[in-house]
C-alpha positions as a Markdown table, in Angstrom:
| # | Residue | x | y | z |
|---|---|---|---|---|
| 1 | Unk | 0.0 | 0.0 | 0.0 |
| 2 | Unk | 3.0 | 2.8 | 0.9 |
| 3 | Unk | 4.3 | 2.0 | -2.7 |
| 4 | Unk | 1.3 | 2.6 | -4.5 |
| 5 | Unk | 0.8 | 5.8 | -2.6 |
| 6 | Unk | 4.4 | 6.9 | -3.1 |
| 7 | Unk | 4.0 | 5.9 | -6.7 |
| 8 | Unk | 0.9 | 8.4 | -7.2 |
| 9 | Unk | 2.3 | 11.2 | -5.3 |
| 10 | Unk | 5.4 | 10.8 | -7.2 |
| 11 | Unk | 3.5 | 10.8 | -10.8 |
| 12 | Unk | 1.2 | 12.9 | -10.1 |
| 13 | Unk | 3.3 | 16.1 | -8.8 |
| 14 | Unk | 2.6 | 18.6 | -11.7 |
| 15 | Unk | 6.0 | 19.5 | -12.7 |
| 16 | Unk | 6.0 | 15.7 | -13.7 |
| 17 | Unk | 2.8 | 15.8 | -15.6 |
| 18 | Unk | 4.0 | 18.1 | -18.1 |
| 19 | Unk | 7.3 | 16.2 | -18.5 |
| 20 | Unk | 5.7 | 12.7 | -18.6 |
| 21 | Unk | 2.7 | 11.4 | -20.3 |
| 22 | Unk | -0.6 | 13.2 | -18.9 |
| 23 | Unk | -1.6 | 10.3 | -15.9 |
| 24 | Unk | -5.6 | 11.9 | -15.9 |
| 25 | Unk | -5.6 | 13.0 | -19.7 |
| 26 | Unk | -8.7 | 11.8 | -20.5 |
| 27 | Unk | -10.9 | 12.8 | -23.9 |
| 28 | Unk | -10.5 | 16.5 | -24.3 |
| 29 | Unk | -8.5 | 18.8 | -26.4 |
| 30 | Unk | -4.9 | 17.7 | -27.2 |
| 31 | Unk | -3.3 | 19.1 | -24.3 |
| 32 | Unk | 0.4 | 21.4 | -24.0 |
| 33 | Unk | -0.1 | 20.7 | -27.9 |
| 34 | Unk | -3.1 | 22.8 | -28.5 |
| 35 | Unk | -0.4 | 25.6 | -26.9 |
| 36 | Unk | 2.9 | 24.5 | -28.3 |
| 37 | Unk | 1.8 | 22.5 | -31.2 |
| 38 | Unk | 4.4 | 20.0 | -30.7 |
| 39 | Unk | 3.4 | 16.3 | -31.6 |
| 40 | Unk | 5.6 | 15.4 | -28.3 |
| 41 | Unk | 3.3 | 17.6 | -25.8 |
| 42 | Unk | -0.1 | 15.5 | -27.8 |
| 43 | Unk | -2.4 | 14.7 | -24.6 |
| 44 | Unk | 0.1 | 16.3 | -21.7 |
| 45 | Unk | -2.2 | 18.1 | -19.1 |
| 46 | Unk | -2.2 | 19.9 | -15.8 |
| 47 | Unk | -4.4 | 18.5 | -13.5 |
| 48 | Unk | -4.2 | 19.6 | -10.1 |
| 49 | Unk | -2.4 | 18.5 | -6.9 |
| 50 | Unk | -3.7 | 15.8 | -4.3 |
| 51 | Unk | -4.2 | 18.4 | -1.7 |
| 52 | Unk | -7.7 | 19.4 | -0.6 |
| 53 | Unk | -9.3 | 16.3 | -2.9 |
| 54 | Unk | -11.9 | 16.0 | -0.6 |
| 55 | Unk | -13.4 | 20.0 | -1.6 |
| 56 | Unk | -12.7 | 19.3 | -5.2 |
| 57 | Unk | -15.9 | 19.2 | -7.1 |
| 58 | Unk | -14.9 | 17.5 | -10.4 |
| 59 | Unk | -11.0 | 15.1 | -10.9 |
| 60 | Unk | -8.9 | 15.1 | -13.7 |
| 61 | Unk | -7.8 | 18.1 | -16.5 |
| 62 | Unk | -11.2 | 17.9 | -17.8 |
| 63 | Unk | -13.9 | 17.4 | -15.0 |
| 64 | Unk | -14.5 | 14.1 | -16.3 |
| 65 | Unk | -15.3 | 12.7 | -12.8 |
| 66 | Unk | -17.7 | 13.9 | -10.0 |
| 67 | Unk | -16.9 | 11.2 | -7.4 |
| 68 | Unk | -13.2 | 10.6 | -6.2 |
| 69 | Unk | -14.0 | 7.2 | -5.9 |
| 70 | Unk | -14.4 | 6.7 | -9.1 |
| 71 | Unk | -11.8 | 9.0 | -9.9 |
| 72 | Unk | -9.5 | 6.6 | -8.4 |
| 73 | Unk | -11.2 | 3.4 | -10.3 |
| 74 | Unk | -10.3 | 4.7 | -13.2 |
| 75 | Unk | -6.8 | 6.1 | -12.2 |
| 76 | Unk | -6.0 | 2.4 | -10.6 |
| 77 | Unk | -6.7 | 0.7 | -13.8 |
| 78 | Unk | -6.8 | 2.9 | -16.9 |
| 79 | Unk | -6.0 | 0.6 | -19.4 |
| 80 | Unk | -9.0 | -1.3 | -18.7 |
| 81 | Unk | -11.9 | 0.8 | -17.6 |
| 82 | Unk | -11.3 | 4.0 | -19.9 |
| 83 | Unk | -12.8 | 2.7 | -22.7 |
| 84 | Unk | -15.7 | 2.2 | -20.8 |
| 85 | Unk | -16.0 | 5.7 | -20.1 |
| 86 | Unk | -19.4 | 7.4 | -20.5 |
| 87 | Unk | -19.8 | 11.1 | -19.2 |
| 88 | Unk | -23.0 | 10.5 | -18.7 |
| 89 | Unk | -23.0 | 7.4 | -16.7 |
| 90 | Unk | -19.9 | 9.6 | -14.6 |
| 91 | Unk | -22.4 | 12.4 | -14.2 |
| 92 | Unk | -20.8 | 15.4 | -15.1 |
| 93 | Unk | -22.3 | 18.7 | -16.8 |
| 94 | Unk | -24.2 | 18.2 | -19.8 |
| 95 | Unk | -22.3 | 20.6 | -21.7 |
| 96 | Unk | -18.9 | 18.0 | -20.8 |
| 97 | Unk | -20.9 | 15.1 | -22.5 |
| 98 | Unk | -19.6 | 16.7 | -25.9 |
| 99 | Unk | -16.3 | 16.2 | -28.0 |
| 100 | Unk | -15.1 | 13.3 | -26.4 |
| 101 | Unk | -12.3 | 12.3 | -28.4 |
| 102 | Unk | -10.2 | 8.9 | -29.0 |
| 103 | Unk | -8.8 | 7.3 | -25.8 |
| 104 | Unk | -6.8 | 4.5 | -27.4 |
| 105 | Unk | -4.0 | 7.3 | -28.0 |
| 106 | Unk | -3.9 | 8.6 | -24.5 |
| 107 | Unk | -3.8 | 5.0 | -23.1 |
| 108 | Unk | -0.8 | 3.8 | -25.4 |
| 109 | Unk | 1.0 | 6.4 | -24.0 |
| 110 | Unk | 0.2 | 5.7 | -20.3 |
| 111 | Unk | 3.8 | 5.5 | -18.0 |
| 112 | Unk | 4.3 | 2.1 | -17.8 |
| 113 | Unk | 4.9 | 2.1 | -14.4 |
| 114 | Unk | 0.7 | 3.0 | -13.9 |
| 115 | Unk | -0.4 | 0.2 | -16.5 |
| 116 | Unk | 0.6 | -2.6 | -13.8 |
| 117 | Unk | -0.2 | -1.4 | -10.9 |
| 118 | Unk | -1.3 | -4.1 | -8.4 |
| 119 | Unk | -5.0 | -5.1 | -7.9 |
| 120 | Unk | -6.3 | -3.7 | -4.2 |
| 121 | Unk | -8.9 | -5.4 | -1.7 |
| 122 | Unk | -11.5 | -3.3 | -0.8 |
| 123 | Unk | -9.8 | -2.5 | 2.7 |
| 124 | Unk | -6.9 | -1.1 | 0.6 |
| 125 | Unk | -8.9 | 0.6 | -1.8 |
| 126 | Unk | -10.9 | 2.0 | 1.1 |
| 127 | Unk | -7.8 | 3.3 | 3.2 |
| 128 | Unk | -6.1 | 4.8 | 0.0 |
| 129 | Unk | -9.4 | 6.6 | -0.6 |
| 130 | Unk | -9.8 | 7.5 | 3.1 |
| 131 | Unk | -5.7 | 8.7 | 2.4 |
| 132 | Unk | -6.4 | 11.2 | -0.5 |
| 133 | Unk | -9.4 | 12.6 | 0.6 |
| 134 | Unk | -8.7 | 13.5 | 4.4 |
| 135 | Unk | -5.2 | 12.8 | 4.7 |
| 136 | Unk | -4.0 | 15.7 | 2.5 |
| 137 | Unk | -6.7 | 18.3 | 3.3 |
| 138 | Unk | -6.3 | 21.2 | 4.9 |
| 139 | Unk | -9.4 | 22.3 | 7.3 |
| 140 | Unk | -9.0 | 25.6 | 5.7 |
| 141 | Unk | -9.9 | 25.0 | 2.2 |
| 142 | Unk | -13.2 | 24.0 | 3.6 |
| 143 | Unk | -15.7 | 26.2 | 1.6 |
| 144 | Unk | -17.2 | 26.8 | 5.2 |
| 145 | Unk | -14.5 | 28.4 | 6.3 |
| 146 | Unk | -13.5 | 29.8 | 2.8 |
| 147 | Unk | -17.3 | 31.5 | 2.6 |
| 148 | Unk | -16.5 | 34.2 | 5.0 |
| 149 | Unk | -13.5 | 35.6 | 2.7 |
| 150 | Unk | -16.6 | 36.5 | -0.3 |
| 151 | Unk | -16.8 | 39.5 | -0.4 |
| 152 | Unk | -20.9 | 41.4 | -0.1 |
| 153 | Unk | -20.3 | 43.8 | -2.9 |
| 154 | Unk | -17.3 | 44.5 | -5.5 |
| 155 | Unk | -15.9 | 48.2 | -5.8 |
| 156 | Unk | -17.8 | 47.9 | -9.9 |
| 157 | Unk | -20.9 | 47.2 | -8.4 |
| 158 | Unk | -21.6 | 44.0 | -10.8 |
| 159 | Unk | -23.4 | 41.4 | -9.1 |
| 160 | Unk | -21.4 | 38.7 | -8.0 |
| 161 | Unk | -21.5 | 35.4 | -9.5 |
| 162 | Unk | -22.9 | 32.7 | -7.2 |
| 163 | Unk | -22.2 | 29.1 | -7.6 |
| 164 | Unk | -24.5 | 25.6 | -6.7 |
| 165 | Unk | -22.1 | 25.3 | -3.8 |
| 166 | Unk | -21.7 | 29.1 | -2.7 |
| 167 | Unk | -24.8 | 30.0 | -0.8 |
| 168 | Unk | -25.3 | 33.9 | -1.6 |
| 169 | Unk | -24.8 | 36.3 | 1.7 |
| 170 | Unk | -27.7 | 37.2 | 3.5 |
């Protein structure tokens, strides 16, 4: 179990991401390509860090995942469940349903070390999952704490944008 752990924090930290293949591309744009047009940056993406997982409303680049859980189904075994992705089925936005592209390309170029990564009990599975989400989070990043730092008005006077899990001021 504290090798598969070390073995996500160590692929996953984003200065890695960028130099490796993209661990959570999944089905969306072409990644650092669509900025540098290189054919070596094809399906590279920042995703964000395993801190705070457990505020995070959508995983991977691309929001392709609601649940961490099943964030981390997928991320444990790739190769096989990818192309059995549907957005629908993962429930995410309707407008993220769209332009799904290929995912044969982003698996074949998968690190190798992630394609064989060993199977997990449910007790492991549940104690990783238990790891990411509270392990790494910060009680600050809780959006209950985060709430009070909103401001009641901004100096243009626009109306400020609320958001399903942002409760407007009284």
């Amino acid at each position: 179990m504290h090798r598969l752990i070390g073995l996500l924090v160590e692929k996953t930290r984003p200065c890695r991401l960028l130099r490796n293949e993209a661990l959570f591309s999944f089905r969306s744009g072409f990644g650092l390509f669509d900025i540098t047009e290189e054919n070596r940056d094809t399906y590279k993406f920042r995703t964000s860090p395993l801190r705070n997982l457990a505020v995070q409303s959508a995983f991977f680049h691309n929001g392709a995942f609601i649940s961490l859980s099943e964030a981390l189904r997928h991320h444990l075994d790739a190769i096989e469940v990818g192309p059995q992705y549907d957005p629908v089925r993962a429930g995410v936005a309707a407008d993220l349903t769209h332009n799904t592209g290929p995912i044969a390309p982003v698996l074949r170029r998968l690190d190798p070390a992630l394609s064989k990564l060993p199977p997990l009990c449910d007790q492991e599975f549940s104690d990783l999952l238990a790891f990411l989400r509270d392990g790494l989070l910060d009680p600050r990043a809780r959006p209950e704490f985060l709430r009070r730092f909103i401001p009641a008005s901004v100096p243009s006077q626009l109306p400020l944008q609320v958001f399903e899990t942002t409760p407007p001021r009284p």
